[in-house]
C-alpha positions as CSV (number, residue, x, y, z in Angstrom):
1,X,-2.8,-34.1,25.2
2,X,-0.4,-31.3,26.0
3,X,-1.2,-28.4,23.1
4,X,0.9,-26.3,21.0
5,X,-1.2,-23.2,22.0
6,X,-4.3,-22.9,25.1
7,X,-6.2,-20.1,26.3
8,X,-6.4,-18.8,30.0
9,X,-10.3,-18.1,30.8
10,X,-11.7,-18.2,33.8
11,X,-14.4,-16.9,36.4
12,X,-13.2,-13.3,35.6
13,X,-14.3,-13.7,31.7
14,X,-17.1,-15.5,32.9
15,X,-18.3,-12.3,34.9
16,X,-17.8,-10.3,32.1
17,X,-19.9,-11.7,29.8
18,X,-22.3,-11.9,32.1
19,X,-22.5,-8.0,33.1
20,X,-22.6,-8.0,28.9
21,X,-25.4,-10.3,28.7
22,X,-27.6,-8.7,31.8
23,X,-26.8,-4.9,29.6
24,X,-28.9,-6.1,26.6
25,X,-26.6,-4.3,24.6
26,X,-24.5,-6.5,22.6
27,X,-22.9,-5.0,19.5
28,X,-20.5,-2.0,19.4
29,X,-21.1,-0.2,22.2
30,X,-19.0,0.4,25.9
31,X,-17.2,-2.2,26.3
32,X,-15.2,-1.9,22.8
33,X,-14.8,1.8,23.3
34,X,-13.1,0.5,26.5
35,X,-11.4,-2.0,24.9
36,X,-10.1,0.2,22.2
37,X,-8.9,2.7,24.6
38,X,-7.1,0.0,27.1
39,X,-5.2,-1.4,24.0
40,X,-4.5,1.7,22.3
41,X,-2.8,2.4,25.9
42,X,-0.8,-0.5,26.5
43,X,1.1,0.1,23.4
44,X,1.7,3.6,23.9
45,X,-0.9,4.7,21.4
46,X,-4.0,7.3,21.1
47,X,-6.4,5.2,19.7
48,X,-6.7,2.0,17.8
49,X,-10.0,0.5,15.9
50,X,-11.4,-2.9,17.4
51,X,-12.4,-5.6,14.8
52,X,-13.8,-8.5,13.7
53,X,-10.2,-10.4,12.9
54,X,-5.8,-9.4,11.8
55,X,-7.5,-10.2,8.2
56,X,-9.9,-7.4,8.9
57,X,-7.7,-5.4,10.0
58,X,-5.0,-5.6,7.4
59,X,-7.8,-5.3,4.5
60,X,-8.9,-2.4,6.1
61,X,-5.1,-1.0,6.5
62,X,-5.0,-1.5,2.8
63,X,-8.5,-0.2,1.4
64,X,-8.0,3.0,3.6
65,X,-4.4,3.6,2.0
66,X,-6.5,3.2,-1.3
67,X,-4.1,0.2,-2.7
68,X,-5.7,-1.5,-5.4
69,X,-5.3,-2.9,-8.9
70,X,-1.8,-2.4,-10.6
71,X,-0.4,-1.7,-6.9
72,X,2.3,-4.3,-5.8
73,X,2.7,-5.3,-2.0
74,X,5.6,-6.7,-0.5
75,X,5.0,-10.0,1.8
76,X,6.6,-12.8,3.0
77,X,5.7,-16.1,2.2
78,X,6.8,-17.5,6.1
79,X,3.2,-16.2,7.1
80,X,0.0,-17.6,7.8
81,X,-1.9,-17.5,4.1
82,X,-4.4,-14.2,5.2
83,X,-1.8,-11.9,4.8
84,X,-1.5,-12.7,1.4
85,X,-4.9,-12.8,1.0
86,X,-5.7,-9.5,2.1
87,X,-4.0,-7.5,-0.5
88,X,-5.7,-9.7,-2.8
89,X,-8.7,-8.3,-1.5
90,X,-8.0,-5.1,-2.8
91,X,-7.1,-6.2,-6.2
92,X,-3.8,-5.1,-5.4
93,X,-0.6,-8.3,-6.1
94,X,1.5,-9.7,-3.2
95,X,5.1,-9.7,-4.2
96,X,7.0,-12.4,-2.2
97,X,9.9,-11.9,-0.2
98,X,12.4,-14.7,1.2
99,X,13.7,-14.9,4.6
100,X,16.7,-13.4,5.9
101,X,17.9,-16.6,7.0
102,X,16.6,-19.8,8.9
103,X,18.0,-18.8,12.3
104,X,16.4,-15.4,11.1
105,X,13.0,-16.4,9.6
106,X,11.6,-12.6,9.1
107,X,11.8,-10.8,5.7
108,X,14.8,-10.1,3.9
109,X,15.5,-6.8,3.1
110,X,18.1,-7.3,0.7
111,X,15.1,-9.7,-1.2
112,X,12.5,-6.9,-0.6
113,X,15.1,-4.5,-2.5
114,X,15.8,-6.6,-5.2
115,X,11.3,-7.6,-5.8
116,X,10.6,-3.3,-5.6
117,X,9.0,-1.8,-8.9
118,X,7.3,1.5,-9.8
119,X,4.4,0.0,-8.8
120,X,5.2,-1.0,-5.0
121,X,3.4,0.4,-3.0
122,X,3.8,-1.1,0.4
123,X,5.1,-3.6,2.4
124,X,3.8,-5.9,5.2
125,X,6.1,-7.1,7.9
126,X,5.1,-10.2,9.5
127,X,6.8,-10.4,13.5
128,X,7.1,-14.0,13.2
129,X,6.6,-16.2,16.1
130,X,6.5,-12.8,18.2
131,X,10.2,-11.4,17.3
132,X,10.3,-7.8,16.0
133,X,11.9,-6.6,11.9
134,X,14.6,-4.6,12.7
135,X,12.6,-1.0,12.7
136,X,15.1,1.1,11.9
137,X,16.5,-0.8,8.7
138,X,12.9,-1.3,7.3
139,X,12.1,2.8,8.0
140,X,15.4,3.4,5.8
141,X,14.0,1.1,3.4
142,X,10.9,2.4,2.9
143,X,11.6,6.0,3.5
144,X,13.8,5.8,0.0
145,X,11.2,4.3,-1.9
146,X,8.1,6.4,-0.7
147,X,6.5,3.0,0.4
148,X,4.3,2.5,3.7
149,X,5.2,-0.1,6.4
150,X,1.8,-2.1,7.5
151,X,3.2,-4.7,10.4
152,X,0.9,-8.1,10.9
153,X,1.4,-8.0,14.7
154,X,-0.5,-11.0,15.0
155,X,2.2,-12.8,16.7
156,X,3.8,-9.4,19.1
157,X,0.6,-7.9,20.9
158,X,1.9,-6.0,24.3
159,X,5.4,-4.5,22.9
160,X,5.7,-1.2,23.1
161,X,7.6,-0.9,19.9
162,X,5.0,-2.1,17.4
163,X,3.1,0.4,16.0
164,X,5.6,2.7,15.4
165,X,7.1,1.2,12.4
166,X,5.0,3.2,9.5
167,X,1.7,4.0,8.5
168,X,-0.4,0.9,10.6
169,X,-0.5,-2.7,12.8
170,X,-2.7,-5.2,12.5
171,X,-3.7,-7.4,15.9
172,X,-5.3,-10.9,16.3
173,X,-6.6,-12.3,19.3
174,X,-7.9,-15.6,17.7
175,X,-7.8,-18.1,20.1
176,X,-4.8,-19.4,20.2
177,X,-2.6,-16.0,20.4
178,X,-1.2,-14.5,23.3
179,X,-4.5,-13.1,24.4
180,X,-8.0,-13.9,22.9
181,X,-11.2,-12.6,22.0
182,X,-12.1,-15.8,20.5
183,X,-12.0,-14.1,17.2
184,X,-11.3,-10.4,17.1
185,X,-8.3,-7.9,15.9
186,X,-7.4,-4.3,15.8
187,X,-5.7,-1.7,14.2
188,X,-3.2,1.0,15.7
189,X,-2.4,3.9,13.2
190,X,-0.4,7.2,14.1
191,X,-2.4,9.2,11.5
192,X,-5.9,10.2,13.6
193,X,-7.1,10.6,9.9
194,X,-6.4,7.2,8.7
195,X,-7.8,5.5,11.7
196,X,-11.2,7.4,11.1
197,X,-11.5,6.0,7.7
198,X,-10.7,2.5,9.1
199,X,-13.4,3.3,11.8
200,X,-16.0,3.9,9.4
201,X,-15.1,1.6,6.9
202,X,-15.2,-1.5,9.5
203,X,-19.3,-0.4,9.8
204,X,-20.3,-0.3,6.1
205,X,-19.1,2.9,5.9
206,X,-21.8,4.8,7.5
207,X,-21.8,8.1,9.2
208,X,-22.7,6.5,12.9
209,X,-23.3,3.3,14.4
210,X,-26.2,2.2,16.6
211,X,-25.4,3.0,20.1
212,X,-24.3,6.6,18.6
213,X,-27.6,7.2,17.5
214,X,-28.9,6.6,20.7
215,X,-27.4,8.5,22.3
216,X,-28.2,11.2,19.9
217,X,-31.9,10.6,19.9
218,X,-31.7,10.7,15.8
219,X,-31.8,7.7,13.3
220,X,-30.1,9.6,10.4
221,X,-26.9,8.3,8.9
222,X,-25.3,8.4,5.7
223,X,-23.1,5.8,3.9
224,X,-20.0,8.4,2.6
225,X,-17.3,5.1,1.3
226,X,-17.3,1.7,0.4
227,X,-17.3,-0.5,3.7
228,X,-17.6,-3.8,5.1
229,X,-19.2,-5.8,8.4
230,X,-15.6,-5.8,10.2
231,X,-16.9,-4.7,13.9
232,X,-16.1,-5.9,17.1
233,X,-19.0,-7.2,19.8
234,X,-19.3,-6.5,22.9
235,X,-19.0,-10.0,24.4
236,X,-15.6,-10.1,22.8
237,X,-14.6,-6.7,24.1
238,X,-15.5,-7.6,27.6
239,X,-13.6,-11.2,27.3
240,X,-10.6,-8.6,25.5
241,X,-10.2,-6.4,28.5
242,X,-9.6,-9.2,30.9
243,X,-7.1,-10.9,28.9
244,X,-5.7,-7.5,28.5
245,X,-5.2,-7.0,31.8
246,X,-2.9,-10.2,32.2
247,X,-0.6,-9.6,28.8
248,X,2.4,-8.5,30.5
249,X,2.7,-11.2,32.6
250,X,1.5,-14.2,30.3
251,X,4.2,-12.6,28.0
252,X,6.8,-13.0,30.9
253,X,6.2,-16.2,31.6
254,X,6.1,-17.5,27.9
255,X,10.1,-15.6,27.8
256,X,10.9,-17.6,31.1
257,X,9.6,-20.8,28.9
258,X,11.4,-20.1,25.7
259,X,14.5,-19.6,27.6
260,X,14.2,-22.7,29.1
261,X,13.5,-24.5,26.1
262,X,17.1,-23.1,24.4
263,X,19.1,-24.5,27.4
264,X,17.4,-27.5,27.3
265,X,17.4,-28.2,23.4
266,X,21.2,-27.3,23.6
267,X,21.9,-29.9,26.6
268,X,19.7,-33.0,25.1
269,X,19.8,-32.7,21.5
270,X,22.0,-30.0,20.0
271,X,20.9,-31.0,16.3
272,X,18.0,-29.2,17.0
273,X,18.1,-25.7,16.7
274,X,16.1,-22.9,17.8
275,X,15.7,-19.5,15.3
276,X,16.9,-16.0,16.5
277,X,20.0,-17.0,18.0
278,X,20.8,-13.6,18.7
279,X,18.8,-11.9,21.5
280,X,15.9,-9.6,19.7
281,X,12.9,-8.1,21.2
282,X,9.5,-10.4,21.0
283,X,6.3,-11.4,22.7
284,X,7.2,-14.9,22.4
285,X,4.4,-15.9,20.4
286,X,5.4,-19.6,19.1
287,X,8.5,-21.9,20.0
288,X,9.6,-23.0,16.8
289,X,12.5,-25.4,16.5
290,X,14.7,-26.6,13.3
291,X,14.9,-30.4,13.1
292,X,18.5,-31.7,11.6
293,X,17.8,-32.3,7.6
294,X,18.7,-36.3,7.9
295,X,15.0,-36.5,10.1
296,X,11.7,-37.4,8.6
297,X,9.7,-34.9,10.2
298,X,6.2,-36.7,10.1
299,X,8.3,-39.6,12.3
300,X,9.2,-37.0,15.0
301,X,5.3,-35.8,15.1
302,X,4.0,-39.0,15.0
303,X,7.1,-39.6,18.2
304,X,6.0,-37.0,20.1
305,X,2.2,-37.9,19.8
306,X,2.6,-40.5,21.2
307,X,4.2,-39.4,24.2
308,X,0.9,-37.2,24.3
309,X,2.6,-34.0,22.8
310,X,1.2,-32.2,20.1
311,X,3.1,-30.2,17.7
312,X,2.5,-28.3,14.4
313,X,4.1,-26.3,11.6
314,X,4.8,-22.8,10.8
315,X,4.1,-22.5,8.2
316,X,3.9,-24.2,5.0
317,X,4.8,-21.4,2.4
318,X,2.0,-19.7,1.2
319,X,3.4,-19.3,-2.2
320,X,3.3,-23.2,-2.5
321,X,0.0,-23.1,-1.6
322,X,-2.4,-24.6,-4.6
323,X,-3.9,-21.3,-4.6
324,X,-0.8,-19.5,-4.7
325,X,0.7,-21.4,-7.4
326,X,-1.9,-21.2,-9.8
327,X,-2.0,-17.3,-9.3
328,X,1.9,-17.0,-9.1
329,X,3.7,-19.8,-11.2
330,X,7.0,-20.3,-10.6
331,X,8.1,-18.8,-7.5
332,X,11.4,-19.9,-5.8
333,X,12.0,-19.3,-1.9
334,X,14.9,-20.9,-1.0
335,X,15.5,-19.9,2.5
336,X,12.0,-20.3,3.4
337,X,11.3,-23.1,1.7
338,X,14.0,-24.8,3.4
339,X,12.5,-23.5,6.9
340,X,9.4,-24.9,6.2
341,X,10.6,-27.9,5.3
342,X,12.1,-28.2,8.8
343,X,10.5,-26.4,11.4
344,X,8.1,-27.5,13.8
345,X,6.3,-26.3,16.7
346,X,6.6,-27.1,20.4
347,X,4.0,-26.5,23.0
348,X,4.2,-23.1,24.5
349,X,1.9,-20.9,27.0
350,X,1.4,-20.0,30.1
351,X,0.3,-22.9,31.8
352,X,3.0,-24.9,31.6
353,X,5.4,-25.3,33.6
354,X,9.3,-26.2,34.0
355,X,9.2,-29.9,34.6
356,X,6.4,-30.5,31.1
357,X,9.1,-28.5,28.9
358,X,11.5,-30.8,30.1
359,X,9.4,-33.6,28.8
360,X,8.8,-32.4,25.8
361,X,12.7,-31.5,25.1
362,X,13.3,-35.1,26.3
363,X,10.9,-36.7,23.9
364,X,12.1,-34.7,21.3
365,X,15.7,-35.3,21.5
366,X,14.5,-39.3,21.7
367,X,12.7,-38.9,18.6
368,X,15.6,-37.4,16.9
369,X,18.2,-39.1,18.3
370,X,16.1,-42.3,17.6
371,X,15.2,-41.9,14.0
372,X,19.3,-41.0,13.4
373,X,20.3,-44.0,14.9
374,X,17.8,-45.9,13.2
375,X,19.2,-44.1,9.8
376,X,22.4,-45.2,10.7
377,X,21.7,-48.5,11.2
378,X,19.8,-48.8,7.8
């Protein structure tokens, strides 16, 4: 089965784990510092926080901006459901955006104008499928309305730009993202002050961690906040700073693949179009396509399956989501919702190559060009 999304691990991983296992040491210790400073680096950064998960990460954003009850956040509902969820976990109440567009499925700013109260406090931009929120616009927009930017960079690790859009970014390097740590995440914040807080709230808010007082020789600490078991391991550090080191070029590659994909989706079945039409700067995350509204899209999944291609859907709306209804009755998207309705994910990563995206266009195209005709002939 050819997958949406795969890792790239190997010996090199291997060894590092090893050297982690052979330390003994196995919580925070070396390895994340090193971590933490070769990722705050690669995005042009002083320092970032290594963590347990993006949900961690954006929780934490949020408890160390002290958002809670009677705040309002800004999100969209084109995300996957935890960054919703984590302004929930604050008490705070995730206000929901629609999309600009469907060939521009990142948060409208006209929408996000017309959804601010007295009570916003923030908003969360989602870099969906790796493409960036135009910084500039969403810095005017905030700037006017005193609010902080927090950007879920889940989908846009490796550009330089993100992390300089406001107050924080969130990271994920679940396993299917453009680097792993099986599960893991980070946060880069500008304000030294802000990150500290995050720092020490991610270990139950105390004063110093383990290997700290080690090195210290003392086994006094205090607990000065309210804080949580968000930390990193070693063993995903170590895995972290080998994946690290191949970013840029696993990034390449996945822009040489999307690229492909647009020439080849154009040529075999232009019904089928492919978001951000316009060129915009992103890590290439996912390769999400629009299927024509006349297909079924369960029959172009099931079509594809059985040509040994798997494919997936981002994202059904959160604010359809059982959950989400029963909080939030009565929400209407109607960009996103139509976006949802039609999108679906093609297999991207590194480790494919020119002649499977070729297959998968041209099982695609038969799919939709098969189903049409069969429509027609109905």
């Amino acid at each position: 089965m050819l997958l949406v999304s795969a890792p790239i691990l190997g010996m090199p991983e291997k060894t590092a784990l090893s050297k982690v296992i052979d330390s003994s040491w196995l919580t925070m210790g070396e390895q994340v510092k090193a971590f933490e400073e070769a990722f705050a680096k690669a995005h042009d950064a002083e320092d970032c926080v290594a963590v347990s998960s993006c949900t961690a990460a954006l929780h934490l954003i949020l408890h160390a901006l002290g958002i809670g009850p009677g705040d309002e956040v800004l999100v969209p509902s084109m995300t996957f459901v935890a960054t919703a969820n984590a302004v929930l976990y604050v008490g705070a109440t995730p206000v929901f955006v629609d999309i600009e567009s469907v060939d521009v499925p990142l948060m409208s700013i006209a929408e996000a104008e017309a959804r601010c109260t007295e009570r916003t406090k923030a908003v969360i931009l989602v870099h969906f499928a790796g493409y960036l929120a135009n910084r500039e616009e969403w810095q005017r927009f905030a700037r006017a309305r005193g609010l902080h930017i927090i950007e879920d960079a889940a989908h846009a690790p490796g550009l330089k730009e993100v992390g300089t859009y406001g107050t924080a970014a969130a990271f994920s390097f679940y396993g299917n993202k453009n680097m792993t740590t099986a599960e893991g995440g980070a946060v880069i914040a500008r304000d030294p002050e802000l990150l500290e807080k995050i720092r020490q709230a991610r270990g139950h808010g105390m004063t110093s961690g383990t290997r700290q007082r080690l090195n210290s020789r003392t086994a006094h600490y205090d607990v000065t906040m309210l804080g949580f078991n968000y930390r990193m391991d070693e063993m995903r550090a170590a895995i972290g700073l080998v994946q690290l080191q191949n970013l840029q070029e696993w990034n390449e590659i996945r822009r040489i693949l999307v690229m492909l994909y647009r020439r080849l989706v154009a040529k075999h079945c232009p019904a089928v179009t492919i978001p951000f039409h316009e060129p915009r700067t992103s890590a290439y995350h996912i390769m999400p396509v629009l299927l024509p509204r006349y297909v079924n899209r369960q029959d172009v999944v099931d079509s594809l399956r059985t040509e040994g291609i798997q494919t997936t859907v981002h994202y059904p709306p959160v604010h359809e989501m059982t959950l989400y209804r029963e909080l939030f009755p009565g929400i209407h998207l109607p960009r996103t919702e139509d976006f949802a309705q039609r999108e679906l994910t093609l297999p991207l990563h590194p480790q494919i190559t020119a002649p499977v995206v070729e297959a998968v266009v041209v099982a695609l195209a038969a799919a939709v060009n098969g189903r049409a005709q069969a429509g027609t002939a109905a």
